[in-house]
C-alpha positions as CSV (number, residue, x, y, z in Angstrom):
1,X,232.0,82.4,-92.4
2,X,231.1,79.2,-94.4
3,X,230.5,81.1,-98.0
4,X,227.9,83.7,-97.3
5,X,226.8,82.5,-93.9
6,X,228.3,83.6,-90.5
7,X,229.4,80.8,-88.9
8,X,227.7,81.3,-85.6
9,X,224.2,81.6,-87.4
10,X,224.7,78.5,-89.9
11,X,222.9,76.4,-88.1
12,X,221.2,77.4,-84.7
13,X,218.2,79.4,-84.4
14,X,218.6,81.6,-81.6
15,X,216.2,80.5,-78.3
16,X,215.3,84.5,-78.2
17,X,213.4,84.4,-80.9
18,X,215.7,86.2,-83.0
19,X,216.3,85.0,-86.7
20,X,219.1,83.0,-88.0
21,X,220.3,86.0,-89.7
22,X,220.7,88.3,-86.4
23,X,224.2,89.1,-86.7
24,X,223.6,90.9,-89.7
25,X,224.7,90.1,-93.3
26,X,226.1,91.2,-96.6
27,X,225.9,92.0,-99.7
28,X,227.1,94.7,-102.7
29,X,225.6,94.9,-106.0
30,X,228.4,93.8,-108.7
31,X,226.0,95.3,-110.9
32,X,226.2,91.8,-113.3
33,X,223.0,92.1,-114.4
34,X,222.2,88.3,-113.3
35,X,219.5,88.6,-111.2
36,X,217.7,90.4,-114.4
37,X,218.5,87.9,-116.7
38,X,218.6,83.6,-117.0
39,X,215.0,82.0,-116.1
40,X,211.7,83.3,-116.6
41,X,209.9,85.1,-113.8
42,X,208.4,87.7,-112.2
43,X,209.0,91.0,-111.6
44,X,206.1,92.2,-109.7
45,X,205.0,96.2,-110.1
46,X,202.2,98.5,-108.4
47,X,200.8,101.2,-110.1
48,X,202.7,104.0,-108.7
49,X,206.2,102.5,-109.7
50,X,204.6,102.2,-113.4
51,X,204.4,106.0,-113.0
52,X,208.0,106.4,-111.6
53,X,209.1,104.0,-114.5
54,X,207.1,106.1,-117.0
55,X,208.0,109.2,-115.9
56,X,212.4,108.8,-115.6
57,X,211.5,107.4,-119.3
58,X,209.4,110.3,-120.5
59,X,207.1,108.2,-121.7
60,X,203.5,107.9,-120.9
61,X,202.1,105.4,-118.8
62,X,200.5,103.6,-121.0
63,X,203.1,102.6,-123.3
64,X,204.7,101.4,-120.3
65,X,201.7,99.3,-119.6
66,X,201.3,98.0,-123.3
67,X,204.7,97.5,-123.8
68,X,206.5,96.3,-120.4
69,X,204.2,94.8,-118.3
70,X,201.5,91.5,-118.5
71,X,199.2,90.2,-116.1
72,X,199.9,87.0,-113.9
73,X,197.4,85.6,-111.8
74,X,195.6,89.0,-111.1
75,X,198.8,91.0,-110.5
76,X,200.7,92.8,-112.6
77,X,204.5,91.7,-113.4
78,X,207.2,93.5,-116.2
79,X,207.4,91.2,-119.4
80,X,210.4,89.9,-120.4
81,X,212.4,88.8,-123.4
82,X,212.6,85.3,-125.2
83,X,215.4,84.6,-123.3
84,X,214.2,85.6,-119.6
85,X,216.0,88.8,-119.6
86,X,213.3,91.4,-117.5
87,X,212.1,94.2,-119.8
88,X,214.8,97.0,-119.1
89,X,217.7,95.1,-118.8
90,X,220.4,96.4,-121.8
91,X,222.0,93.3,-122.9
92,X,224.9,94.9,-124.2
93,X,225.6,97.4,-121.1
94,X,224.8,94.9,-118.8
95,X,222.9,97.7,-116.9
96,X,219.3,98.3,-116.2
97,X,218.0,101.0,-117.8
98,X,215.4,102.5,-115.4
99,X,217.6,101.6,-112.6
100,X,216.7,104.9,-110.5
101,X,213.3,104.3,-110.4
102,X,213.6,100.1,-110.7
103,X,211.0,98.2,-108.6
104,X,210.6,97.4,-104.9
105,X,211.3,93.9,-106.3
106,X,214.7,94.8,-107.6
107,X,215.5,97.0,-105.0
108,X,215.2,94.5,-101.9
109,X,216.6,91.9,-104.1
110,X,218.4,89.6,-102.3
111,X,216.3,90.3,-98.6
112,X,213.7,88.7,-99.6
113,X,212.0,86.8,-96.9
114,X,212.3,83.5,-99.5
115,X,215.5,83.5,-99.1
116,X,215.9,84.7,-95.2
117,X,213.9,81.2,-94.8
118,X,216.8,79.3,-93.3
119,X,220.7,79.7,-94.2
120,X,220.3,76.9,-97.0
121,X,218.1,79.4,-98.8
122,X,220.5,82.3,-98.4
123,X,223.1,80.0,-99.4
124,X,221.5,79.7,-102.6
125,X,221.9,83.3,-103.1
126,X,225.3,83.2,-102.2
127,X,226.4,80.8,-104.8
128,X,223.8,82.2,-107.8
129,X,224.8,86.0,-107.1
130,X,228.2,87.3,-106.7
131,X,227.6,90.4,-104.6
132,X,225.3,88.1,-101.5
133,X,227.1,87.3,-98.6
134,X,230.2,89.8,-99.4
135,X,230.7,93.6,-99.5
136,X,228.6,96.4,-97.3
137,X,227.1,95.1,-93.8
138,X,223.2,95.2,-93.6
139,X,222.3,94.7,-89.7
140,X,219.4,92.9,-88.4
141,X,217.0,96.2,-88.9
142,X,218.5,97.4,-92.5
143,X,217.3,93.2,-93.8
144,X,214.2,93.5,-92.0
145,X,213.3,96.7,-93.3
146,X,214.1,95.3,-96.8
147,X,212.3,92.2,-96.2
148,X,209.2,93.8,-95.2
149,X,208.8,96.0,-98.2
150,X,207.7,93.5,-100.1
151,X,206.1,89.7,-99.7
152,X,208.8,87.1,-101.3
């Protein structure tokens, strides 16, 4: 393995078609709290995971909307603080607070087809998040299945 990349799919794609990543790959969340913190971005949220949000809060939807969420380019996305940490993210816990009923976004994170692109891309992951490319096994079907539930 060279960091989080099998050696035998570093740097071939396979002639069958199948993706670099076909041997499978892994990843367990460390639960740092970095991916929900550093650099402003985007969270992206549909309506009915407002409502899951809302309702593991008991709080109605929308002080949810008025409170955690703005609107990018048409879509919505949770706001953040000053510093780029998302919206629910306790700073002092180091723990998201609606983690049971958190986003798609967050949780797919990191098999997201940006960074299934090549095994440069992955490798980014690998050496920005602690838990990509060690820990638990995800096979071919468990990343595509991630991967397709939402369009990163």
């Amino acid at each position: 393995m060279t960091d989080g990349v099998p050696d035998s799919q570093a740097s071939d794609q396979s002639s069958d078609s199948q993706p670099w990543y076909r041997d499978g790959l892994n990843f367990t969340c460390t639960q740092c709290g970095d991916c929900c913190t550093g650099a402003p971005g985007t969270v992206w949220v549909s309506e009915e995971e407002l409502q899951e949000i809302a309702e593991y809060l008991g709080k109605p939807i929308g002080e949810i909307r008025l409170f955690h969420t703005r609107i990018i380019r048409g879509l919505v996305s949770l706001t953040e603080f000053a510093n780029g940490d998302c919206t629910f993210f306790d700073p002092w816990a180091r723990k998201c607070t609606v983690y049971k009923a958190r986003p798609t976004q967050c949780r797919t994170w990191p098999f997201w087809n940006s960074h299934l692109a090549s095994p440069e891309a992955w490798q980014k992951v690998c050496d920005g998040c602690p838990g990509s490319g060690t820990g638990a096994f995800f096979s071919l079907e468990q990343i595509e299945e991630r991967a397709g539930r939402i369009e990163l």
